[in-house]
Each structure stands twice: as C-alpha cells, then as structure tokens.
C-alpha positions as CSV (number, residue, x, y, z in Angstrom):
1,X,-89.9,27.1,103.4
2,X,-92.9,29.2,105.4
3,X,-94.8,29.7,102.7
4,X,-94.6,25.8,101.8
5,X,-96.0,25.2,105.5
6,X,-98.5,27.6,105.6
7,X,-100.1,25.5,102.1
8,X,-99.8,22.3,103.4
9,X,-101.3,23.7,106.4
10,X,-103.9,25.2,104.6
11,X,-104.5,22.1,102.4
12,X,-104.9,20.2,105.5
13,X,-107.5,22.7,107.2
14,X,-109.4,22.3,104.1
15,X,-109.8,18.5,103.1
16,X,-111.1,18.5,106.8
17,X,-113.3,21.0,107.0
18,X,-114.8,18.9,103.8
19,X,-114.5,15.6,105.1
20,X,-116.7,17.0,108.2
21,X,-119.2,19.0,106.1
22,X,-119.3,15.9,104.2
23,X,-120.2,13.7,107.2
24,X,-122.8,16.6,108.7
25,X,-124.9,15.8,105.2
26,X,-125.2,12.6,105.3
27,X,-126.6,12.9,109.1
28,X,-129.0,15.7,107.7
29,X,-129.8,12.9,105.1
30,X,-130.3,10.4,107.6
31,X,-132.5,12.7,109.9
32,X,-129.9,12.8,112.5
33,X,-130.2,16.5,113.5
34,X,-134.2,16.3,113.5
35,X,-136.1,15.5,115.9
36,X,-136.5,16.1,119.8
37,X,-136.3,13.0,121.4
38,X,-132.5,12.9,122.1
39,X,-130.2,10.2,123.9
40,X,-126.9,8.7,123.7
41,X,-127.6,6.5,120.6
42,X,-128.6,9.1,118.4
43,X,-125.7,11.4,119.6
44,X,-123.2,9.3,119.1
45,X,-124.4,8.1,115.9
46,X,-124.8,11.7,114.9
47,X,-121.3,12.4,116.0
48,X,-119.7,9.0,114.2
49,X,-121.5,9.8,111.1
50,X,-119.8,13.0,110.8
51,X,-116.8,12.1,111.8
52,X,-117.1,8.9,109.0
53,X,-117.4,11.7,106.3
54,X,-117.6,10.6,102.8
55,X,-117.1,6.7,104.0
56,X,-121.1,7.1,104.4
57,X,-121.6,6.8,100.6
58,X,-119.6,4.0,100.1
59,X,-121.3,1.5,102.5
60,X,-120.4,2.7,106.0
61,X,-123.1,3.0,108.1
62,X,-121.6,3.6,111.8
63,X,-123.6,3.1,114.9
64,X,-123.2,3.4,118.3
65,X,-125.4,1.6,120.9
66,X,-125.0,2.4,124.4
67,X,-127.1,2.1,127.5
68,X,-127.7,4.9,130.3
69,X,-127.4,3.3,133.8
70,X,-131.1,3.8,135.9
71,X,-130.7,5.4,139.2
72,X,-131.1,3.0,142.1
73,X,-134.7,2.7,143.4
C-alpha cells in the first residue's frame, strides 16, 4: 500500500513540475522574464502564464490588469 502512495505521489510531483516548466516557456516565449521595466501587470501575467501551463498553446492567453494606487499629493 506505501509503495502505491509513494507512485502516485511521485506521479503527481511530476505532471506538476511539467505543467509549470511548461507554463515558464511559454512566458520566455512571450518575453515575460526580459526586460527591466517591471510592475504588477507584467508580474501577474508572468505568474498566470505559468501557472496556465500547456493551456498557452491551445488558445489561452491569460492577463491580468491591475492598477497601483498614487500616493496622496
């Protein structure tokens, strides 16, 4: 019965350490991870792209659009 676990365990681990690996190619391919100019758009579109894995090449583009409040003059 442990050994049973520990494979499905192990399957598990390993579809989603794909999935993400996956995901962090197609935000290389998209240009994601280059590039200095960094704010909460492009993070969280980096971040949903990996997470999204292989639903990239099939049509999913995610984005995320989000607004940082200005301090108060």
């Amino acid at each position: 019965m442990e050994v049973r676990r520990s494979r499905v365990t192990a399957l598990v681990v390993t579809v989603v350490l794909v999935w993400l690996l996956i995901g962090l190619l197609a935000a290389v391919q998209r240009g994601y991870l280059s590039g200095s100019d960094t704010n909460c758009a492009k993070v969280g579109n980096t971040i949903v792209t990996i997470i999204a894995g292989p639903l990239n090449y099939v049509g999913v583009n995610p984005k995320i659009h989000c607004s940082v409040p200005q301090p108060s003059k």
